[in-house]
N, C-alpha and C positions, 0 to 999 in steps of 0.2 A: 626842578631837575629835568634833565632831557630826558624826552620817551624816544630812545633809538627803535624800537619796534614799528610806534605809527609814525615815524620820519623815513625809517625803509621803504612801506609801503607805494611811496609816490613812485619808486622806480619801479612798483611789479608789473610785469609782463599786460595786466587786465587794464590798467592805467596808461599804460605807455606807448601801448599800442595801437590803443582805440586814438590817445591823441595821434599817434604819426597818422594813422589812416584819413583822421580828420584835419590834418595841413593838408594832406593829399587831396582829397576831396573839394577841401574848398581852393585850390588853387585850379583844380579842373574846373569849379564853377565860374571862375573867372579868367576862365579861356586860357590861362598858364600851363597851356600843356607840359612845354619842355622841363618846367619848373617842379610841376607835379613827377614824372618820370624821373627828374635829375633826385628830387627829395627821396623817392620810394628805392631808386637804386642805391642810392649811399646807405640810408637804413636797413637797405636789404644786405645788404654789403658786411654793413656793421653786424647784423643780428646772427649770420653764418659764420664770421670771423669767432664769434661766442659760443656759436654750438659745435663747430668744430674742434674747438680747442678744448671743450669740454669734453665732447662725445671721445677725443684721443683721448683723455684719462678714465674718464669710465671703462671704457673698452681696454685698452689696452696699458696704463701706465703711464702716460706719455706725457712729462712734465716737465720742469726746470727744478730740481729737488734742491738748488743751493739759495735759494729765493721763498721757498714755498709756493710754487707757483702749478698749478691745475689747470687753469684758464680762466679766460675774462669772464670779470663780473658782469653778468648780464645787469643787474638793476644799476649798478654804476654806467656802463655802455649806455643803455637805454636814456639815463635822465638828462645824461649832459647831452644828449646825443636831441632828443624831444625839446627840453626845457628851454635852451638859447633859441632856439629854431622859434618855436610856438611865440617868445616875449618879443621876439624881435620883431614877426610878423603884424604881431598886436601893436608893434609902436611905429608900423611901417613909413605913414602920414608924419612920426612927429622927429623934431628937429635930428640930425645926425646923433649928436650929445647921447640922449637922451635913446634911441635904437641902440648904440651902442650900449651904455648901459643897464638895459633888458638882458642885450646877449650875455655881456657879464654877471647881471646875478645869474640868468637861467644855467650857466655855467657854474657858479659857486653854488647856486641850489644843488645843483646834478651834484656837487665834489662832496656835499654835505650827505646826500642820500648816500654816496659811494662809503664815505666815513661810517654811515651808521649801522653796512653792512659787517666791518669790522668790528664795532662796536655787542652786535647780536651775534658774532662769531661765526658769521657763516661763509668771511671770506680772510684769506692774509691779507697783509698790506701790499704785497705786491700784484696780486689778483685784481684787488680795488683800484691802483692805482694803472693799472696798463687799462680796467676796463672805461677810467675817467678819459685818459686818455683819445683811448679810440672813439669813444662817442665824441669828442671834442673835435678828433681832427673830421665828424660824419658834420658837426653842426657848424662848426666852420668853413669847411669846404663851400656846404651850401649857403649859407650867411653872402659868401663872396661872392660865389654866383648872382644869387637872388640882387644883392647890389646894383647889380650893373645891368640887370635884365627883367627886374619886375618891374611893370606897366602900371599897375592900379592896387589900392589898397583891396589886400585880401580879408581882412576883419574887419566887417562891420559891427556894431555895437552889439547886436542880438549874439554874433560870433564868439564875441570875447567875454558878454555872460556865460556861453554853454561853455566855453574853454575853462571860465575860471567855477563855474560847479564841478565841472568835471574832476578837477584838482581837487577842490575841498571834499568831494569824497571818498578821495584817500583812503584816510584812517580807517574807511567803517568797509571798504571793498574786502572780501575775503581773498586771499592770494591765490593766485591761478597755481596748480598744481604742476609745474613746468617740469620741476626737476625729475619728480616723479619719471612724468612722460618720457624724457628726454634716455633716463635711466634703462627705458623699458625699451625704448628707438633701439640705443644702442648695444644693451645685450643682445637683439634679435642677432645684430650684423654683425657684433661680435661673435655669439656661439657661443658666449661665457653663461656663466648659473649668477655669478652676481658681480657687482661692480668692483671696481679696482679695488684693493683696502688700503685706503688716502695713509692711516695710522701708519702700517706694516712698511709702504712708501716712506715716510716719513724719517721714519728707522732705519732705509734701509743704508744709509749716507755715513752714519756713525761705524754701523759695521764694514763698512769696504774701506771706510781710515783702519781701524783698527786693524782690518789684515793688511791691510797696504803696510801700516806701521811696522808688522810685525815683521813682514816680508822685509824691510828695508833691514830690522834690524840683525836678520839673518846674514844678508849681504854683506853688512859690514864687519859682520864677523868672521 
């Protein structure tokens, strides 16, 4: 039986993050500037489009109520967004095929972590799937880039050990406490006592049919 629990993990923030920084990093070490700044700004890019669309529903409401939609899932964002990026690099040296293929499972991996966030209930389906999304269009973008304009192989063997422990610790990483934070960011800037209530949202779709309904059927009387 699947453990959706430690399959979530690989997208949390303490995971995901440390690898973006560490493509960055090793692409500086081998003098890929523009490559390193092009990677940190799309992930930068991506990780604001997440807290933004979140911080608007904490704070204030501010959702897509006919979808269930809050905002992007960060750990779906993040993996497909890391995952292609990291295999591709890893397979930079070997034939086309086979690069590509990297990018594709790191891509099915990331769609798998986004699945297993619905699974643990922590996001809708359409939350999941706008956050697979946008990490896809952050890993791809750079994918194309990096094609046409990485010089040297960025993983060397010692690289692609630390990259692949890194992953395998996973399961045993306790989750960084984001939502928490993120929660706390923005009642400050709200001015609220507490966060939106997602449920009372939820609900509130049914009752503006029902007076809408009602109203109509005033009209037509």
């Amino acid at each position: 039986m699947i453990d959706w629990n430690e399959i979530t993990r690989f997208g949390d923030v303490t995971i995901t993050s440390f690898a973006a920084l560490a493509i960055a990093a090793w692409l500086l070490a081998e003098n890929e500037n523009k490559l390193a700044l092009c990677w940190s700004l799309l992930f930068a890019v991506g990780m604001a489009v997440v807290i933004a669309t979140k911080m608007a529903f904490i704070g204030w409401g501010i959702g897509i109520r006919s979808i269930d939609f809050t905002g992007f899932s960060g750990h779906a964002m993040r993996a497909t967004a890391v995952l292609p990026v990291l295999f591709y690099l890893m397979l930079e040296k070997a034939p086309r095929p086979l690069r590509a293929f990297g990018a594709i499972f790191g891509l099915g991996f990331g769609a798998v972590v986004g699945i297993s966030r619905i699974a643990v209930h922590a996001h809708s389906a359409s939350e999941v799937i706008a956050g697979c999304l946008l990490g896809a269009a952050v890993s791809i973008s750079f994918i194309w880039v990096a094609g046409t304009t990485l010089r040297r192989q960025v993983f060397n063997p010692v690289r692609i050990v630390l990259s692949a422990a890194a992953l395998l610790t996973a399961p045993y990483v306790h989750p960084a406490p984001t939502q928490q934070w993120l929660t706390s960011l923005t009642l400050y800037f709200s001015g609220h006592d507490e966060p939106f209530p997602r449920k009372e949202w939820q609900q509130l779709k049914p009752r503006l049919s029902t007076a809408s309904s009602a109203h109509e059927e005033k009209v037509e009387e």
